[in-house]
C-alpha positions as CSV (number, residue, x, y, z in Angstrom):
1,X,0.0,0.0,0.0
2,X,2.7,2.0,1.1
3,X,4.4,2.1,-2.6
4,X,0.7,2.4,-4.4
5,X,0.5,5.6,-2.1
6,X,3.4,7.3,-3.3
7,X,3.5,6.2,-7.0
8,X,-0.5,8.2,-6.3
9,X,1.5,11.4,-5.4
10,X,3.8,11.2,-8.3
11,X,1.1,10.4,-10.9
12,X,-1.1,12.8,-9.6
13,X,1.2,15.7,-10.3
14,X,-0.3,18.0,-13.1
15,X,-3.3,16.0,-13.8
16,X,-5.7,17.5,-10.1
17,X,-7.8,18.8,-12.7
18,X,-8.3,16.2,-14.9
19,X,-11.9,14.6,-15.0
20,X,-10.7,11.1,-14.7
21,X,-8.2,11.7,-12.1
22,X,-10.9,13.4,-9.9
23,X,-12.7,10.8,-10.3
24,X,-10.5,8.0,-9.1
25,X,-9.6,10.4,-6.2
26,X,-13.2,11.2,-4.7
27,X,-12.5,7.5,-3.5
28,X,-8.7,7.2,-3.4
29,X,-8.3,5.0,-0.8
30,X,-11.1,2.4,-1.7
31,X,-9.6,2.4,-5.2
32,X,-6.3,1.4,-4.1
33,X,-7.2,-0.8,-2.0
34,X,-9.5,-2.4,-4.4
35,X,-6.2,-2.5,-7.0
36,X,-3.8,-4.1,-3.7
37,X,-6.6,-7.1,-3.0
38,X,-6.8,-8.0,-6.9
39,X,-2.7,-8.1,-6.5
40,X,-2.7,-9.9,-3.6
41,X,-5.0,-12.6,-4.3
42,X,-4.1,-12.9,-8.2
43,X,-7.3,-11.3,-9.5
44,X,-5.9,-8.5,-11.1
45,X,-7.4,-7.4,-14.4
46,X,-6.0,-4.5,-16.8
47,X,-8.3,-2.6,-17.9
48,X,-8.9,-1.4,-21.8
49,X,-7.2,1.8,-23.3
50,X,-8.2,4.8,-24.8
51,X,-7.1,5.5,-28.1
52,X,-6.4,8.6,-29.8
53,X,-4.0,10.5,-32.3
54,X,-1.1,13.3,-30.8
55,X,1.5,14.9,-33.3
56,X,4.6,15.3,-31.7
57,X,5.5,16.1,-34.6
58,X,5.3,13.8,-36.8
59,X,1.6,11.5,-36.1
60,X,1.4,8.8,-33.3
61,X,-1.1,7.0,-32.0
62,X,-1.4,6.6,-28.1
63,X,-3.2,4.6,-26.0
64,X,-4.5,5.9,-22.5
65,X,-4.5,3.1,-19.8
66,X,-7.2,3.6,-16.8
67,X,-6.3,6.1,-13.9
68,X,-5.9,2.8,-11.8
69,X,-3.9,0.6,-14.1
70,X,-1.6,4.2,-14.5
71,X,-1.0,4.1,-10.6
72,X,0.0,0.7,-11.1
73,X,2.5,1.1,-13.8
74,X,4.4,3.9,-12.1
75,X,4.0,1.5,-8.8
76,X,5.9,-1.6,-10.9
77,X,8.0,1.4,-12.4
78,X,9.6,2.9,-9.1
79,X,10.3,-0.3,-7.6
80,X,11.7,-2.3,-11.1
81,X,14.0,1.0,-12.8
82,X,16.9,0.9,-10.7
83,X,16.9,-3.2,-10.8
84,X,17.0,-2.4,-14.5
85,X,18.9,0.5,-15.1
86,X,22.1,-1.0,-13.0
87,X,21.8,-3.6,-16.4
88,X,22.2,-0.7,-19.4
89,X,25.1,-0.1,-21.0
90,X,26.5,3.4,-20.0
91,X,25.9,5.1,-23.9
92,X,21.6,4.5,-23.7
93,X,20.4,7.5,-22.8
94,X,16.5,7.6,-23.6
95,X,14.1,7.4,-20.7
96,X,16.8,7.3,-17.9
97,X,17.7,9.4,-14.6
98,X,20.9,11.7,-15.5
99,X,20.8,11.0,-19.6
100,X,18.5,12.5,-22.1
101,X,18.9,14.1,-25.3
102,X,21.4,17.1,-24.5
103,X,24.0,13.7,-22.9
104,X,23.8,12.1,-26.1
105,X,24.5,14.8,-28.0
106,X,27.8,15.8,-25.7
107,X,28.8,12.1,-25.8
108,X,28.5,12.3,-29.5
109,X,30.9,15.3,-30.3
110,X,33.5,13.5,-27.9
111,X,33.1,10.1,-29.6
112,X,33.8,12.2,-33.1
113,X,36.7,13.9,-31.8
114,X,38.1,10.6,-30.3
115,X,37.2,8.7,-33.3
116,X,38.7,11.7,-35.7
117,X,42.1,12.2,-33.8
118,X,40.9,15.7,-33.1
119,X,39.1,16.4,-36.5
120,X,42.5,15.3,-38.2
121,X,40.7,12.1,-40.2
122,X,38.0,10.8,-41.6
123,X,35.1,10.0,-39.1
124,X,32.4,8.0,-40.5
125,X,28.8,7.4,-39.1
126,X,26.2,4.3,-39.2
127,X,23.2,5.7,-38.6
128,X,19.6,3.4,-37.7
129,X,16.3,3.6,-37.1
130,X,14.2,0.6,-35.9
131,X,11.1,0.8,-37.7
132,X,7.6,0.5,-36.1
133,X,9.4,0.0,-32.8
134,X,6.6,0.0,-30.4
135,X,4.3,-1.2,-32.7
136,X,7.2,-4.3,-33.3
137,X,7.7,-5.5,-29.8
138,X,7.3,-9.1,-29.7
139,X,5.7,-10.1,-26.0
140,X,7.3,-13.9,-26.4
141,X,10.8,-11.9,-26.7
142,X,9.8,-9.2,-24.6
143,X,8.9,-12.3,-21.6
144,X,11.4,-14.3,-21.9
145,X,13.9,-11.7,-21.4
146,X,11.9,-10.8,-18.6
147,X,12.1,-14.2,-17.1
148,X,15.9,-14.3,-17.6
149,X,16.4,-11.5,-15.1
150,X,13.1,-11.8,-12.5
151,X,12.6,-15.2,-10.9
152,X,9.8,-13.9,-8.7
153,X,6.9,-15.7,-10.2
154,X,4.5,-12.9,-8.8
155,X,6.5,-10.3,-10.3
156,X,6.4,-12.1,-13.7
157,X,2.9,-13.1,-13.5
158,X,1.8,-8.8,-13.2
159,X,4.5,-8.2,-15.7
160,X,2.9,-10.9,-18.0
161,X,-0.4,-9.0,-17.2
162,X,0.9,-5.6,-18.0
163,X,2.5,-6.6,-21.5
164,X,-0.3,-8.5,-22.8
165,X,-3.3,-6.1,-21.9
166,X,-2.2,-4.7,-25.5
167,X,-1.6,-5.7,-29.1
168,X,-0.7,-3.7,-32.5
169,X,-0.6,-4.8,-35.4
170,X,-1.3,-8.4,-34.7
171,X,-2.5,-10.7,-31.2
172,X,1.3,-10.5,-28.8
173,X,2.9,-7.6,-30.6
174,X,3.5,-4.2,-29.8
175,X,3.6,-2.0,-26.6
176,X,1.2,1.0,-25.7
177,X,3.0,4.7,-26.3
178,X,0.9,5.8,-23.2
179,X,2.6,3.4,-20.4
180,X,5.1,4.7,-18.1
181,X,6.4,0.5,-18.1
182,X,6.4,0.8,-22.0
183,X,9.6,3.1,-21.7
184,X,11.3,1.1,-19.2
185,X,10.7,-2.5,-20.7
186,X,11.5,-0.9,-24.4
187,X,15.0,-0.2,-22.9
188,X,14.9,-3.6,-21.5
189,X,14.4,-5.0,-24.7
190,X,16.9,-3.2,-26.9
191,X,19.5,-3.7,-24.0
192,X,19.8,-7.4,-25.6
193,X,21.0,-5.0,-28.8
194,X,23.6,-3.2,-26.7
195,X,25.0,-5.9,-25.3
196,X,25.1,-7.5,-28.7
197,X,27.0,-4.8,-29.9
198,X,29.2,-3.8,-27.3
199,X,30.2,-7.5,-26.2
200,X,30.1,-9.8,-29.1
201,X,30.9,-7.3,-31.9
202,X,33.4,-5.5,-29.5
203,X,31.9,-1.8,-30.8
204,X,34.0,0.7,-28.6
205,X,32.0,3.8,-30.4
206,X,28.3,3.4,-30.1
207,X,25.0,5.4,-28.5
208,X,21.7,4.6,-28.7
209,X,18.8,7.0,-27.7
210,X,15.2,5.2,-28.2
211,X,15.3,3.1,-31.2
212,X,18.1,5.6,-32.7
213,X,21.2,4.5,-32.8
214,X,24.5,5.4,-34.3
215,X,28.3,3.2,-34.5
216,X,31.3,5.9,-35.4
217,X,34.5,4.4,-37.1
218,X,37.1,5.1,-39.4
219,X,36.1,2.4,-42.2
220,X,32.8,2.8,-44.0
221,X,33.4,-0.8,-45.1
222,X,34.0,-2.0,-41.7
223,X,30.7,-0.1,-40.5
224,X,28.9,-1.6,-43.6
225,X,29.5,-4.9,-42.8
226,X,28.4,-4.0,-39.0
227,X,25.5,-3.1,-40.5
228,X,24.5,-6.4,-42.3
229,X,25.1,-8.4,-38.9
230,X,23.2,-6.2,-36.8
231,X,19.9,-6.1,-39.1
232,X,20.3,-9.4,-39.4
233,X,20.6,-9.9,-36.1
234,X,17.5,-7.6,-35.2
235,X,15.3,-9.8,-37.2
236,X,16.5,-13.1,-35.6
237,X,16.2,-12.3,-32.0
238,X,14.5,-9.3,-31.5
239,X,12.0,-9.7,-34.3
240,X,12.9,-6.2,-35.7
241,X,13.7,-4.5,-38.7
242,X,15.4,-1.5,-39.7
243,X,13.8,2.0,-41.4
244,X,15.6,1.3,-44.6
245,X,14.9,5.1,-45.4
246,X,16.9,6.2,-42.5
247,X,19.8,4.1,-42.6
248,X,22.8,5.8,-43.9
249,X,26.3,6.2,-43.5
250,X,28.3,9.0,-43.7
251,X,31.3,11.7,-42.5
252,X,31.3,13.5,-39.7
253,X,32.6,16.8,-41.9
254,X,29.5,16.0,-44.5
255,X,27.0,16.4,-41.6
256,X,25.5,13.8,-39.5
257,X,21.4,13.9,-38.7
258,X,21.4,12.8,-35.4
259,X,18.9,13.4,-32.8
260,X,16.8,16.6,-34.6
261,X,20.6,17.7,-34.8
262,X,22.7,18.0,-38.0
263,X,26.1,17.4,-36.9
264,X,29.6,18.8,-38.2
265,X,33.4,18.6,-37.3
266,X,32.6,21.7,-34.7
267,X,29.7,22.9,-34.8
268,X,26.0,21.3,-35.0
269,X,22.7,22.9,-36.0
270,X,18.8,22.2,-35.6
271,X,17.4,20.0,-38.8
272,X,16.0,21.6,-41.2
273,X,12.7,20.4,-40.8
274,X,12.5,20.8,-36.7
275,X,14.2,24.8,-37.5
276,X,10.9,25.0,-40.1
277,X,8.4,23.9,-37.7
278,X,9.7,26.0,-34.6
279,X,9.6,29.2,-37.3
280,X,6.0,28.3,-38.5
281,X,4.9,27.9,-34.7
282,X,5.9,31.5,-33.1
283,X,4.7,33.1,-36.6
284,X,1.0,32.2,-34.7
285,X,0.5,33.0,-31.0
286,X,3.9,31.7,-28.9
287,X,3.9,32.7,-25.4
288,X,7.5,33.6,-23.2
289,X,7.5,30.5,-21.6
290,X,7.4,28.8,-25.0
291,X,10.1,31.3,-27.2
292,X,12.5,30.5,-23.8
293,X,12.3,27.2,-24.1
294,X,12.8,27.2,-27.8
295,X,16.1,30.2,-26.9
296,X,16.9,26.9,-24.2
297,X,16.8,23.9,-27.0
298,X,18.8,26.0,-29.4
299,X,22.0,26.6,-27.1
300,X,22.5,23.1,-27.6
301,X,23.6,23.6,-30.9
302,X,25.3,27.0,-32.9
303,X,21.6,28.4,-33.4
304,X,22.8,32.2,-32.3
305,X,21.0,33.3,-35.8
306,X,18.4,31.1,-35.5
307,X,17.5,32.2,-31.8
308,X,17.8,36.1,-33.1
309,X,15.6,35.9,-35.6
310,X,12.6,34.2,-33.0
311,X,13.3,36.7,-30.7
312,X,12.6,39.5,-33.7
């Protein structure tokens, strides 16, 4: 009860004036003790989801879980993350305490500098996208990886419960956008990749963020041949497949799209199509908070022009 109580108080934050949440909270304490009993006794149910569109930016579809099953994910979330995260590889850095996006990008430019000799040679970039990731997540894969780092059978049997109260494209595929758990058992699942990569094919450069991931070396036919053995590989044991379209390799000096970044020997700027979209955006109503953040995202990068012009 204790941990259902506090993963309430983190859930709750920003949502007090949300019907559903009001809802559940009118009778807080007979809904969570109604959700421990159905633990405790092994009839737990997950409820259905609630589907609808978002653009962020390109189009997604997420499903909603109940305000109950919610409580419950960030409940198997606080107590399962730091079992998990002690496991990653030290260059994954979406969805975890002290990473993120602006990590990634640092650890990039000192990857390219190591790999380059100081920007004296030729630094060459693999670049991959797993397509339909979440949509692609096999739960057979998914579970037995599960069950080859949790022996608690109770543990396994609420996992078990969480992963197959949704399906994609077909019946024991594919993981909800909308589940706090989905984050943390994606990284679980493309750890299998990261180990893959960094034990068996002895990768020292490497970084994944999400399903992005890039290798840096000084031989494109050395990274080419990487490539063939990790899609390969993907489609064996992880039942995945790359974004052809987004697959590319090339030099560090002939830029490098990397994150909504477009990376050179030293400097990086926003991609085009992100820079676009910011531009179109504050043309229409764009509040302080929202131009600072933009000012904020933009001293990542060399976007001192870029940051003028959306302040004029």
């Amino acid at each position: 009860m204790e941990n259902l109580l506090e993963a309430w108080k983190e859930f709750k934050v920003g949502k007090k004036m949300r019907l559903d949440v009001q809802i559940f909270e009118r009778n807080l304490m007979a809904n969570l003790i109604q959700l421990q009993v159905g633990l405790e006794n092994g009839t737990y149910r997950h409820k259905s989801y609630l589907a609808f569109m978002v653009n962020d930016p390109k189009r997604r579809s997420i499903h909603k879980a109940s305000v109950g099953d919610r409580v419950l994910h960030r409940a198997i979330y606080r107590q399962l993350y730091l079992y998990f995260d002690k496991l990653f590889i030290a260059d994954s850095y979406s969805c975890r305490n002290e990473k993120g996006t602006h990590k990634a990008l640092q650890r990039f430019a000192v990857m390219a500098r190591q790999v380059s000799n100081n920007m004296t040679r030729t630094c060459w970039v693999l670049k991959c996208d797993v397509r339909q990731f979440f949509a692609s997540i096999n739960h057979g894969v998914l579970l037995g990886i599960l069950r080859g780092k949790i022996v608690d059978e109770k543990i396994m049997w609420l996992l078990t419960k969480i992963v197959s109260s949704f399906s994609s494209t077909s019946p024991g595929v594919g993981l909800p956008l909308g589940n706090l758990t989905s984050q943390l058992l994606a990284n679980v699942y493309l750890n299998e990749l990261d180990q893959f990569v960094k034990q068996q094919l002895r990768v020292k450069y490497y970084i994944r963020y999400a399903d992005d991931f890039v290798l840096l070396g000084r031989d494109r036919k050395e990274l080419q041949k990487l490539l063939y053995v990790i899609s390969d590989w993907l489609g064996k044991e992880l039942k995945l497949w790359l974004h052809l379209n987004k697959v590319s390799i090339a030099t560090v000096a002939s830029g490098v799209d990397f994150l909504g970044w477009k990376h050179f020997r030293e400097y990086r700027v926003l991609r085009g199509v992100t820079r676009r979209r910011m531009l179109r955006k504050v043309q229409g109503d764009v509040n302080e908070e929202s131009l600072a953040s933009y000012r904020g995202m933009l001293g990542w990068g060399n976007g001192y022009k870029l940051s003028k012009k959306l302040v004029d």
